[in-house]
HTML snippet that shows the backbone in 3Dmol.js (N, CA, C, O; Angstrom):
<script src="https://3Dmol.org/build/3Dmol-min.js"></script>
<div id="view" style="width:600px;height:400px;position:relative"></div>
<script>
const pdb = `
ATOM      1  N   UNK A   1       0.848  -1.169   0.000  1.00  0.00           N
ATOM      2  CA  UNK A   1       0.000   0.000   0.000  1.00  0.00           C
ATOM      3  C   UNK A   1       0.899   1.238   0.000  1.00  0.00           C
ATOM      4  O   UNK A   1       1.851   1.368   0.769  1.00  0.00           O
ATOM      5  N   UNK A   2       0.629   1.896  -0.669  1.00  0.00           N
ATOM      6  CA  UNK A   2       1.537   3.338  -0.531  1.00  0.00           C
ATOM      7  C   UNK A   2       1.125   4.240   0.278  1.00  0.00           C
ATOM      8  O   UNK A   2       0.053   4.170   0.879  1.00  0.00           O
ATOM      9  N   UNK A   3       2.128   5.388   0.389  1.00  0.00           N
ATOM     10  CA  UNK A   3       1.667   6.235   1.443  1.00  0.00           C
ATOM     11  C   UNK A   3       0.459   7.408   1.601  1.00  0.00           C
ATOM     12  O   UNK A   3       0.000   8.022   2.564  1.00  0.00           O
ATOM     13  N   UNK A   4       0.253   7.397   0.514  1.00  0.00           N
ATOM     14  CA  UNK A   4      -1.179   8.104   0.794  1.00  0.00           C
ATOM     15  C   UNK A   4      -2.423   7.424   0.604  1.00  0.00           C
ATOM     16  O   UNK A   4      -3.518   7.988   0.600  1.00  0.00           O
ATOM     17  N   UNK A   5      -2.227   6.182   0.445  1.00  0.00           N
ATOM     18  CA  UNK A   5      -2.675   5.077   1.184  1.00  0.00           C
ATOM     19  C   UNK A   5      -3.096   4.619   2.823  1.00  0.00           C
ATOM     20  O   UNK A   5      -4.099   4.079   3.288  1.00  0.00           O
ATOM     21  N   UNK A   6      -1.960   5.059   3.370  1.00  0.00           N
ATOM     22  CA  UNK A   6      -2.330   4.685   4.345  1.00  0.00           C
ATOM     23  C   UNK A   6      -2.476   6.259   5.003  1.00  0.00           C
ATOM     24  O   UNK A   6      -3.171   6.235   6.018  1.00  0.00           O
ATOM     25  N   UNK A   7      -2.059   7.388   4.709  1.00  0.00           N
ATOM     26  CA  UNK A   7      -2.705   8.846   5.421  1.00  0.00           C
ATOM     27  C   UNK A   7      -4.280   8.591   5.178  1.00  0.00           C
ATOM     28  O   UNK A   7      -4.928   8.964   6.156  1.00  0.00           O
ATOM     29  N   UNK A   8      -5.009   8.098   4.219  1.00  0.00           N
ATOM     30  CA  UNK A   8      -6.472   8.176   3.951  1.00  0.00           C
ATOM     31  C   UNK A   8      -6.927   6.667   4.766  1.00  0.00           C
ATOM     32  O   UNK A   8      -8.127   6.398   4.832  1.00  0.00           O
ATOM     33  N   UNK A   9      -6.094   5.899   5.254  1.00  0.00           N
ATOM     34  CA  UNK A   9      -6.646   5.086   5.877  1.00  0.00           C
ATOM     35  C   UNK A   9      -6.964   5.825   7.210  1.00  0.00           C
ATOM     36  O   UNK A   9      -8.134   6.106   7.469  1.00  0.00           O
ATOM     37  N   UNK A  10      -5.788   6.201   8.200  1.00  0.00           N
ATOM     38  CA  UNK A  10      -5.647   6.816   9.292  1.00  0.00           C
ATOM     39  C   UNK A  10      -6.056   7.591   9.225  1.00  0.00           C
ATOM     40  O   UNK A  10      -6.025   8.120  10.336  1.00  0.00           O
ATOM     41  N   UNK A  11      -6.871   8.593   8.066  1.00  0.00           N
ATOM     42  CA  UNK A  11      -7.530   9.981   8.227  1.00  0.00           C
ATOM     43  C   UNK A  11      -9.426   9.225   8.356  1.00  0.00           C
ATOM     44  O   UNK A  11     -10.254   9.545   9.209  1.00  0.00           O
ATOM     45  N   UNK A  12      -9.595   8.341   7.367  1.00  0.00           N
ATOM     46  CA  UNK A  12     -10.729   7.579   7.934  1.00  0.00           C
ATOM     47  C   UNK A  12     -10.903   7.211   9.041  1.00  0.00           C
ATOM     48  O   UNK A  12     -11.894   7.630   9.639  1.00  0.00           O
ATOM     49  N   UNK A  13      -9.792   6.099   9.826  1.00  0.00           N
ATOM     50  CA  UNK A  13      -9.996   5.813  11.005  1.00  0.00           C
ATOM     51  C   UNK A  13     -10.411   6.862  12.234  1.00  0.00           C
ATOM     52  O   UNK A  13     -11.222   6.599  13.122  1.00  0.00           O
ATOM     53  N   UNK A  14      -9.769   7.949  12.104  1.00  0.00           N
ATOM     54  CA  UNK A  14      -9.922   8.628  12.890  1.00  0.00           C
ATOM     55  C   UNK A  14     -11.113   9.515  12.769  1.00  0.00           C
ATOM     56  O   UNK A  14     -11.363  10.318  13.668  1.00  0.00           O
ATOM     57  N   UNK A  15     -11.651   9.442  12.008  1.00  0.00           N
ATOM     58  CA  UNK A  15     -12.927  10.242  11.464  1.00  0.00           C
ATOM     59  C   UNK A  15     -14.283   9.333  12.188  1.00  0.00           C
ATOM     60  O   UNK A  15     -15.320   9.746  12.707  1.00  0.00           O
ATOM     61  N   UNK A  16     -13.804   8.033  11.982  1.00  0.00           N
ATOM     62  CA  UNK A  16     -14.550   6.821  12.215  1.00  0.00           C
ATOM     63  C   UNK A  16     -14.828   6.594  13.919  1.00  0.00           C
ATOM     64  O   UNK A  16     -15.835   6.431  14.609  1.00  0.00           O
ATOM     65  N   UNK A  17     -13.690   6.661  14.120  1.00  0.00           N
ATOM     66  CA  UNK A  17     -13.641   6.884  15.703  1.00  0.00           C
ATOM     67  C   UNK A  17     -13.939   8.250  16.639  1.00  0.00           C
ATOM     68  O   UNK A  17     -14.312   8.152  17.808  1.00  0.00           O
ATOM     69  N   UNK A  18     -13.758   9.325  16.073  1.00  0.00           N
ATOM     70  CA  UNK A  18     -14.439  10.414  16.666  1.00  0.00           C
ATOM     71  C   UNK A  18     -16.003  10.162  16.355  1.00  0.00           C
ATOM     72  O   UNK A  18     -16.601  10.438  17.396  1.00  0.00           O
ATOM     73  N   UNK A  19     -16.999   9.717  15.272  1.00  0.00           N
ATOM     74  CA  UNK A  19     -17.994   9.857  15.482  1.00  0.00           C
ATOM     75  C   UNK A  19     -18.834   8.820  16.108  1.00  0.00           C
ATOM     76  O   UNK A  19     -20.031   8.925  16.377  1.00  0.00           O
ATOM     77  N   UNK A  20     -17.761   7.407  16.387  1.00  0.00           N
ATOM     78  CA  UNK A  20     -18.276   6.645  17.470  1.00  0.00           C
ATOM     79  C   UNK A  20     -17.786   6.771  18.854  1.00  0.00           C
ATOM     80  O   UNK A  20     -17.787   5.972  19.791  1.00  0.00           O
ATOM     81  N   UNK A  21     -17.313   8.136  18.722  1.00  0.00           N
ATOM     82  CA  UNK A  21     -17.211   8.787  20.446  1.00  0.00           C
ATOM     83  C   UNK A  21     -18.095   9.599  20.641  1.00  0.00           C
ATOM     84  O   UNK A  21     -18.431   9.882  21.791  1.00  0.00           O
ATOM     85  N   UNK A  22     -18.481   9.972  19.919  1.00  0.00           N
ATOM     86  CA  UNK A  22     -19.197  10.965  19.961  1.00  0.00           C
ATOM     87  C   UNK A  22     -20.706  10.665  20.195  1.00  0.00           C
ATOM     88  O   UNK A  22     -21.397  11.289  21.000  1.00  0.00           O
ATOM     89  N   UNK A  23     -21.077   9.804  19.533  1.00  0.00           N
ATOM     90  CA  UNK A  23     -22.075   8.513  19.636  1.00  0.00           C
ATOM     91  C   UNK A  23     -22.225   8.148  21.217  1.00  0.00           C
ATOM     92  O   UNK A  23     -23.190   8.411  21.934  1.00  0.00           O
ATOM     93  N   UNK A  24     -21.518   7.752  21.427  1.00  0.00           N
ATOM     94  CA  UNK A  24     -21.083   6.836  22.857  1.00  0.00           C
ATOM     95  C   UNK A  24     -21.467   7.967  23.739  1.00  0.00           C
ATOM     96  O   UNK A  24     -22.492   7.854  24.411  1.00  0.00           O
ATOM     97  N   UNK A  25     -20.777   9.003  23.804  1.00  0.00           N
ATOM     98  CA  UNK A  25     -20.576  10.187  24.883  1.00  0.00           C
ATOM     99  C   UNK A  25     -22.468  10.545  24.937  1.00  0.00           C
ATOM    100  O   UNK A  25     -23.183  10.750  25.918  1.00  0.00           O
ATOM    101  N   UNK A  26     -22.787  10.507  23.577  1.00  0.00           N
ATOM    102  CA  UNK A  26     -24.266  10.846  24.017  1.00  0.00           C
ATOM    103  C   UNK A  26     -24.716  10.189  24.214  1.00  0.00           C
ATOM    104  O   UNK A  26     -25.440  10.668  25.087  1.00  0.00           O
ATOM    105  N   UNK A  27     -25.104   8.771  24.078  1.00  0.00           N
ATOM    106  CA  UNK A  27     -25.799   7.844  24.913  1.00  0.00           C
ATOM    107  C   UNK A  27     -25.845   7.662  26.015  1.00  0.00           C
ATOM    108  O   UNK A  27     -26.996   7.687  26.450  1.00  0.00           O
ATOM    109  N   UNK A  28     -24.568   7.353  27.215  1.00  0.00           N
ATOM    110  CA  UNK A  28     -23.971   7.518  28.147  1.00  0.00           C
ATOM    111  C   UNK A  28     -24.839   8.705  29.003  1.00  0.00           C
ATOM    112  O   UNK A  28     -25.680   8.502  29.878  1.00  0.00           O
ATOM    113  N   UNK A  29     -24.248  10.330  28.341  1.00  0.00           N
ATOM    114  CA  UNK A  29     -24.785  11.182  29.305  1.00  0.00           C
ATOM    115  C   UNK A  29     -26.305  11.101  28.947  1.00  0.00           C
ATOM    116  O   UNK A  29     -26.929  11.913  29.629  1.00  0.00           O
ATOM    117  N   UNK A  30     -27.033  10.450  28.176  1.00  0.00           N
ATOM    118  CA  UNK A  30     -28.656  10.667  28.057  1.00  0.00           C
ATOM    119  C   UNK A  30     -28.715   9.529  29.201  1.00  0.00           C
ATOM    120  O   UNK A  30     -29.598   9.683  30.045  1.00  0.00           O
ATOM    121  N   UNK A  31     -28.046   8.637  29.298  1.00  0.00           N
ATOM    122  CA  UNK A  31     -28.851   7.714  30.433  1.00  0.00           C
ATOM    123  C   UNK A  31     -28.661   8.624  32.019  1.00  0.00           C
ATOM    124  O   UNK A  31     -29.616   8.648  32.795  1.00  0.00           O
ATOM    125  N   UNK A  32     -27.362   9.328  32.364  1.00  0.00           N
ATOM    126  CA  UNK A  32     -27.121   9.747  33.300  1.00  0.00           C
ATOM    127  C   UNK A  32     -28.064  10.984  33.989  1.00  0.00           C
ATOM    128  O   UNK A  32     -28.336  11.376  35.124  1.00  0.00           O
ATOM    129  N   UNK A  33     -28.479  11.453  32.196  1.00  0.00           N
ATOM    130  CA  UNK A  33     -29.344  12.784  32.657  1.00  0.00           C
ATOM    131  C   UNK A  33     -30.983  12.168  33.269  1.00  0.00           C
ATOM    132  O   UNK A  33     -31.799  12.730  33.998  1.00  0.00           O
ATOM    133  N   UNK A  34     -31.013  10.845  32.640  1.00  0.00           N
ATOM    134  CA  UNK A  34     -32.282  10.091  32.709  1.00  0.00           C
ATOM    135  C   UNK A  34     -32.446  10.054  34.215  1.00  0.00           C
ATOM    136  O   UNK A  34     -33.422  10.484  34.831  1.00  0.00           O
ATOM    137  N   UNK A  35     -31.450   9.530  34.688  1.00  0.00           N
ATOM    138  CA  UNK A  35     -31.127   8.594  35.889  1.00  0.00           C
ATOM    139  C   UNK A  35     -31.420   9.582  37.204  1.00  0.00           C
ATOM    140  O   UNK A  35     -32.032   9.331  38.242  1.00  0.00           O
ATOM    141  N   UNK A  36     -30.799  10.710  36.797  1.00  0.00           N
ATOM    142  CA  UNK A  36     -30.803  11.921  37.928  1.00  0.00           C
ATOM    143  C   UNK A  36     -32.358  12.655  37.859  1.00  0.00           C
ATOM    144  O   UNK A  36     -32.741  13.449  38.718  1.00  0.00           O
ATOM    145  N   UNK A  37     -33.253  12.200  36.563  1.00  0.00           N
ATOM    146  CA  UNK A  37     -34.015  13.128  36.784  1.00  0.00           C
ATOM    147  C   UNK A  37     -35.148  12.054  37.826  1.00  0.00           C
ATOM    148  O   UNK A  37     -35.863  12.573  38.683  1.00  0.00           O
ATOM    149  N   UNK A  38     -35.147  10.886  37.629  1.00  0.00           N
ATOM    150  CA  UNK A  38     -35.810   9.485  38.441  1.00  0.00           C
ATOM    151  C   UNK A  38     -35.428  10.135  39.233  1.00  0.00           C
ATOM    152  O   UNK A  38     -36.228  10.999  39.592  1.00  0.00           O
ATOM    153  N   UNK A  39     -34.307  10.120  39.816  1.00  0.00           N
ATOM    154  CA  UNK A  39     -34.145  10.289  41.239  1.00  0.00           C
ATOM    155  C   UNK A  39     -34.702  11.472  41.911  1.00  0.00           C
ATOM    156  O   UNK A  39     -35.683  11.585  42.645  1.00  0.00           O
ATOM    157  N   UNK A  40     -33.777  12.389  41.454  1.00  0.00           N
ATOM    158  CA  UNK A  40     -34.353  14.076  41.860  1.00  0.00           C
ATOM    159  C   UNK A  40     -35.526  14.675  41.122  1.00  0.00           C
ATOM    160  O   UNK A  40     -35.343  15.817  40.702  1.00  0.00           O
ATOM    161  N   UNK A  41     -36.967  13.985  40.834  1.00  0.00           N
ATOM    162  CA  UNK A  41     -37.681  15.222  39.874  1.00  0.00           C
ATOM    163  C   UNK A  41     -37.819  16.816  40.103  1.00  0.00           C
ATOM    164  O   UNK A  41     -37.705  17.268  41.243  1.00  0.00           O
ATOM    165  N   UNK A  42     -37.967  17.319  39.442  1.00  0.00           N
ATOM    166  CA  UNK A  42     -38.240  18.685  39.828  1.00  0.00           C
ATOM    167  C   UNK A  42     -39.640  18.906  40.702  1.00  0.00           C
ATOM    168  O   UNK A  42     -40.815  18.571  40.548  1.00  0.00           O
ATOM    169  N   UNK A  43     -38.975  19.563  41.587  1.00  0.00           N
ATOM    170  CA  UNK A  43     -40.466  19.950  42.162  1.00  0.00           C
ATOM    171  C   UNK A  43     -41.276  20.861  41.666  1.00  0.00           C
ATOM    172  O   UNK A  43     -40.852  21.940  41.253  1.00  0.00           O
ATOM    173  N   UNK A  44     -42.818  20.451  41.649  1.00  0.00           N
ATOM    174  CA  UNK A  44     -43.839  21.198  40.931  1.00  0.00           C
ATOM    175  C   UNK A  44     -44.920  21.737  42.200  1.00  0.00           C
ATOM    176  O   UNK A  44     -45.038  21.227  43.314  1.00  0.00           O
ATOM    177  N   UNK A  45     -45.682  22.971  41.628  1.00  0.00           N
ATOM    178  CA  UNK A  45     -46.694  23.565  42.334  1.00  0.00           C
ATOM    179  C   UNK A  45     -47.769  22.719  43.225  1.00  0.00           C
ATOM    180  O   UNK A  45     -48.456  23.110  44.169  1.00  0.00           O
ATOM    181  N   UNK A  46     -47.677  21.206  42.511  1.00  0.00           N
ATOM    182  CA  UNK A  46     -48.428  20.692  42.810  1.00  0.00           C
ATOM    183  C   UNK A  46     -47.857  19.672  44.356  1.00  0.00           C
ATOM    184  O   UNK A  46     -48.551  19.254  45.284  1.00  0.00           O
ATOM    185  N   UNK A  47     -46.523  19.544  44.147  1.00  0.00           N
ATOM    186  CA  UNK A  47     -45.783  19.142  45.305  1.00  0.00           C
ATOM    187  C   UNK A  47     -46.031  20.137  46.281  1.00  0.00           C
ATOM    188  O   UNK A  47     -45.981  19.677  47.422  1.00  0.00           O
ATOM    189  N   UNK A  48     -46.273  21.309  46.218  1.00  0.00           N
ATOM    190  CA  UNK A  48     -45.774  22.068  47.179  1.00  0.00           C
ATOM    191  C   UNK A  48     -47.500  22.355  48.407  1.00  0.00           C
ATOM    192  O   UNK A  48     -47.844  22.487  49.581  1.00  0.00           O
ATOM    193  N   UNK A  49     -47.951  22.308  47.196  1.00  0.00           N
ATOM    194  CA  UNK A  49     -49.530  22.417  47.665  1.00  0.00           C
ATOM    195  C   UNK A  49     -49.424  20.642  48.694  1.00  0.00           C
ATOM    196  O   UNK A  49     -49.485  20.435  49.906  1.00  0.00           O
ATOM    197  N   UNK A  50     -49.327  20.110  48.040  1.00  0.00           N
ATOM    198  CA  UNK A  50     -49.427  18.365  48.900  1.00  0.00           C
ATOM    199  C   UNK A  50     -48.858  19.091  50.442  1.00  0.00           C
ATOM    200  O   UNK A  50     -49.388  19.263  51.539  1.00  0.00           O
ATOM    201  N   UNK A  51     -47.507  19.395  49.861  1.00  0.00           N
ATOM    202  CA  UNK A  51     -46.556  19.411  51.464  1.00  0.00           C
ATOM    203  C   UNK A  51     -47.160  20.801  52.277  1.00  0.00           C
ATOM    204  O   UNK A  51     -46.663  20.955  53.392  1.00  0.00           O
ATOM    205  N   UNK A  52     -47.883  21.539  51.977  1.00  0.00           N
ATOM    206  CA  UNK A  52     -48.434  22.254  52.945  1.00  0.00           C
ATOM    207  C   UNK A  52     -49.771  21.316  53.667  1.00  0.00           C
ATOM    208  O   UNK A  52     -50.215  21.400  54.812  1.00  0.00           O
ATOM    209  N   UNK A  53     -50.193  20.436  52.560  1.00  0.00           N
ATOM    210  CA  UNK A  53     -51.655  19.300  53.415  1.00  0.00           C
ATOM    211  C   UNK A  53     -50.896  18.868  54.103  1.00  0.00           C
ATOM    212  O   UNK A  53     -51.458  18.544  55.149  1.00  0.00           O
ATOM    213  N   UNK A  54     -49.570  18.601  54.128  1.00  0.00           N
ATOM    214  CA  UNK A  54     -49.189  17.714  54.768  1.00  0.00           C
ATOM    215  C   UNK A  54     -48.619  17.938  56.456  1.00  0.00           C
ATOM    216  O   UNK A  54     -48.541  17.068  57.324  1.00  0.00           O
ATOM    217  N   UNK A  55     -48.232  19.546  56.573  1.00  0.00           N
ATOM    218  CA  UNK A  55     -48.107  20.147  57.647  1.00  0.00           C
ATOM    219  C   UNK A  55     -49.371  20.705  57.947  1.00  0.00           C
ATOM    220  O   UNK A  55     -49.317  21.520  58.868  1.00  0.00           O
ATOM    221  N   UNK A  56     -50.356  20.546  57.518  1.00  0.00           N
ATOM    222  CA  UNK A  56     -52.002  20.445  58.334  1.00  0.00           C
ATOM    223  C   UNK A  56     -52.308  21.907  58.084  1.00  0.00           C
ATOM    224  O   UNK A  56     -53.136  22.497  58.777  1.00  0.00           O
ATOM    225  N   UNK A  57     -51.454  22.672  56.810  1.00  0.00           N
ATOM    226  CA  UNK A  57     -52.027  24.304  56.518  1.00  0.00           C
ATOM    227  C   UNK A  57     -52.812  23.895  54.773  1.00  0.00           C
ATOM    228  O   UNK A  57     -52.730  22.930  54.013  1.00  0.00           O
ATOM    229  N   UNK A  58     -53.386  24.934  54.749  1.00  0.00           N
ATOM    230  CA  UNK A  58     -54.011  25.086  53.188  1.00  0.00           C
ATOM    231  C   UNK A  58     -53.391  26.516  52.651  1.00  0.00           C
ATOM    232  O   UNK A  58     -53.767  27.614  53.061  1.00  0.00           O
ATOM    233  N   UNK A  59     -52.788  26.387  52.063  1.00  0.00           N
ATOM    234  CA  UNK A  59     -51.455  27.603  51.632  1.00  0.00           C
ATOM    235  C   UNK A  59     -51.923  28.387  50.478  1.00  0.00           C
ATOM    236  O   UNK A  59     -52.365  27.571  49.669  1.00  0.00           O
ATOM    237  N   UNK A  60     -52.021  29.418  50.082  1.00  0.00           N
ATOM    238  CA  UNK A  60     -52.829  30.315  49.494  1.00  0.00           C
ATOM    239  C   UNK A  60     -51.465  30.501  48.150  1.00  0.00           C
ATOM    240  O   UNK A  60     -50.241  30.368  48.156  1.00  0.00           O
ATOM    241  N   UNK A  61     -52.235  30.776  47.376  1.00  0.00           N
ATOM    242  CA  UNK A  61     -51.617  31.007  45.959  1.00  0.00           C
ATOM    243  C   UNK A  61     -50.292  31.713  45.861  1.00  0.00           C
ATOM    244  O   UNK A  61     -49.389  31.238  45.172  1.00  0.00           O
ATOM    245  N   UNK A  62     -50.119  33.098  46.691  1.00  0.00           N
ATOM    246  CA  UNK A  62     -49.400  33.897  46.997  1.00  0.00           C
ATOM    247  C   UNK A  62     -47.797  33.100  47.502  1.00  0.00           C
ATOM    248  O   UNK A  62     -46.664  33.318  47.074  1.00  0.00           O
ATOM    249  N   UNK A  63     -48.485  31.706  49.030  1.00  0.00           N
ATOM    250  CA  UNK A  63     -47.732  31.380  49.374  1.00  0.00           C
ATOM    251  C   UNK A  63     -46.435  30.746  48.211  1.00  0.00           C
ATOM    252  O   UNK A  63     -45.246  30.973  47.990  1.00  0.00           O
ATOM    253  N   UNK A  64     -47.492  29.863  47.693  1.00  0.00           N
ATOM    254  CA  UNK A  64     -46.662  28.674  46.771  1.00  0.00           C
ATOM    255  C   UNK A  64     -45.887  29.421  46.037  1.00  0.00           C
ATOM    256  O   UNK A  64     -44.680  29.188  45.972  1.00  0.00           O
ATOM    257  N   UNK A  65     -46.333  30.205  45.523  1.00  0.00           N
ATOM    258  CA  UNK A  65     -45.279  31.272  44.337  1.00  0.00           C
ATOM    259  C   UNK A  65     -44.305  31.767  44.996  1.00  0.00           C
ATOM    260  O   UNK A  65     -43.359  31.664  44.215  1.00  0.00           O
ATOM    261  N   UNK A  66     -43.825  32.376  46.206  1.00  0.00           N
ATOM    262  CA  UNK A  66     -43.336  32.349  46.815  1.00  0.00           C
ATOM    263  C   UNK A  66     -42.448  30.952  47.401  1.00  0.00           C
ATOM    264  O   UNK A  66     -41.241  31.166  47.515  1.00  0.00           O
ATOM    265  N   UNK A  67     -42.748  30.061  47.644  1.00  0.00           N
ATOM    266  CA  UNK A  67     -41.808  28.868  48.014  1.00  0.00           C
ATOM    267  C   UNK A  67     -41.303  28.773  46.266  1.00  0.00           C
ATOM    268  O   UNK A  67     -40.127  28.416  46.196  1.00  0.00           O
ATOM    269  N   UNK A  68     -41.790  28.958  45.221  1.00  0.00           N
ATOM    270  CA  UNK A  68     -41.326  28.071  43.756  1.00  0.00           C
ATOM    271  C   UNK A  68     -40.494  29.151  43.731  1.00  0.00           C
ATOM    272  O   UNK A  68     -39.436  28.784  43.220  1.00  0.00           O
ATOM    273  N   UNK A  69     -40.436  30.841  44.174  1.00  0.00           N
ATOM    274  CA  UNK A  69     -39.656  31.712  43.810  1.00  0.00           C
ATOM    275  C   UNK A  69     -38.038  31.328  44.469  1.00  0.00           C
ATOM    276  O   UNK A  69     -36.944  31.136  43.937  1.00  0.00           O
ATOM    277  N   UNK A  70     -38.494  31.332  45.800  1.00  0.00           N
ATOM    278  CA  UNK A  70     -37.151  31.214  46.431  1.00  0.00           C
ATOM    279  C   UNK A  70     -36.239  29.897  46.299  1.00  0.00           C
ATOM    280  O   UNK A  70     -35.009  29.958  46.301  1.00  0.00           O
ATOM    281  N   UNK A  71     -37.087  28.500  46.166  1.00  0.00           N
ATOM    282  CA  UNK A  71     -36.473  27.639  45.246  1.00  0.00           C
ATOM    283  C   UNK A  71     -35.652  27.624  44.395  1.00  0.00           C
ATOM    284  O   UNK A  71     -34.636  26.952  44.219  1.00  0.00           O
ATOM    285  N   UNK A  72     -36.447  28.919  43.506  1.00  0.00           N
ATOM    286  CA  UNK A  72     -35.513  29.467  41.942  1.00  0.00           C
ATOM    287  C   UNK A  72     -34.240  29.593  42.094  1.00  0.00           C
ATOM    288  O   UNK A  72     -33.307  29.031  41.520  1.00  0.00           O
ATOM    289  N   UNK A  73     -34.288  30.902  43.465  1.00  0.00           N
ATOM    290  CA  UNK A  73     -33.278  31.841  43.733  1.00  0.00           C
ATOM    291  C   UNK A  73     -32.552  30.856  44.732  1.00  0.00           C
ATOM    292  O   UNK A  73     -31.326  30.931  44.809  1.00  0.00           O
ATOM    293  N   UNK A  74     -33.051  30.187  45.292  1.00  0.00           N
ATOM    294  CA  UNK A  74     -31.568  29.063  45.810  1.00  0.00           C
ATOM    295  C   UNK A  74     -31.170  28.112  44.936  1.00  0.00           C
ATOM    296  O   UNK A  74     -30.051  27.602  44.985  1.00  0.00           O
ATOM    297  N   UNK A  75     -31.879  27.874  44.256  1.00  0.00           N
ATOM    298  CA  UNK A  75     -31.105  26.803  42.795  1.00  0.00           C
ATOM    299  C   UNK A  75     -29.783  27.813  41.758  1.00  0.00           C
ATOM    300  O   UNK A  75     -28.674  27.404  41.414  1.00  0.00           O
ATOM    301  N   UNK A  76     -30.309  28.975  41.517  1.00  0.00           N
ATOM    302  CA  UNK A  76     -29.259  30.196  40.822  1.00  0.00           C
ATOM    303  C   UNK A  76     -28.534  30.089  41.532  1.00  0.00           C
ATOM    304  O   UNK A  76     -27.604  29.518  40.963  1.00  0.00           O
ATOM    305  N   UNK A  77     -28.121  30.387  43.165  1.00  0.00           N
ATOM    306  CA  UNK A  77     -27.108  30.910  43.805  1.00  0.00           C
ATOM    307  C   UNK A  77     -26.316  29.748  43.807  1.00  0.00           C
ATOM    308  O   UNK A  77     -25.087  29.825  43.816  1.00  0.00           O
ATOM    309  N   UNK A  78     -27.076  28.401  43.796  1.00  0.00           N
ATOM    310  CA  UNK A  78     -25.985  27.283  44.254  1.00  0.00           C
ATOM    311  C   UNK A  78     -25.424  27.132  42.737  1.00  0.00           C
ATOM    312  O   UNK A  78     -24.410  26.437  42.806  1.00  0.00           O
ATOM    313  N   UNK A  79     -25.663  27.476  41.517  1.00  0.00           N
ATOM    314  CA  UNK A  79     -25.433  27.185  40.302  1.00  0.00           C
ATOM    315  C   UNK A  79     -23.759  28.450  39.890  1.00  0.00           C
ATOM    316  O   UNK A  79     -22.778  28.243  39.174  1.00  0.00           O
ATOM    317  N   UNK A  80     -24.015  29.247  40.449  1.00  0.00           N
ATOM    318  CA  UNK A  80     -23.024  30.659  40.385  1.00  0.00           C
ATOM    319  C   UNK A  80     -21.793  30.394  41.457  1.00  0.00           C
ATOM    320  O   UNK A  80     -20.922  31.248  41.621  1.00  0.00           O
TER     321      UNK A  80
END
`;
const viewer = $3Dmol.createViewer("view");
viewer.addModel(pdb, "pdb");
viewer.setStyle({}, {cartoon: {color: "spectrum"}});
viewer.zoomTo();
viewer.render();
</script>
């Protein structure tokens, strides 16, 4: 085989192999992102309403927006 023979082999291979890394890398982090969201879901309005039945108050509209706000603003700060 001559030599630009084998530069177009090794320029394939490597072409070949970055896009089955690339492949890989996203499969991988889609299961991981999967995995974390099972575990941790996001909490919704509707959680928050439960967990006030659940401390024996009935929490007014105002409240909840308020707990989803400051949620926000402690999820930003821990993100910064």
């Amino acid at each position: 085989m001559s030599t630009g023979g084998w530069i177009g082999l090794v320029i394939g291979m490597a072409v070949l192999f970055f896009v089955m890394g690339g492949f890989i890398a996203f499969i991988v982090s889609k299961k991981l992102f999967e995995k974390q969201i099972r575990e941790n879901p996001p909490i919704t309005e509707k959680m928050i309403r439960a967990m006030f039945l659940q401390m024996g108050r009935k929490a007014s509209e105002s409240q909840i927006k308020a707990v989803m706000r400051s949620m926000t603003n402690a999820k930003n700060e821990n993100n910064n």
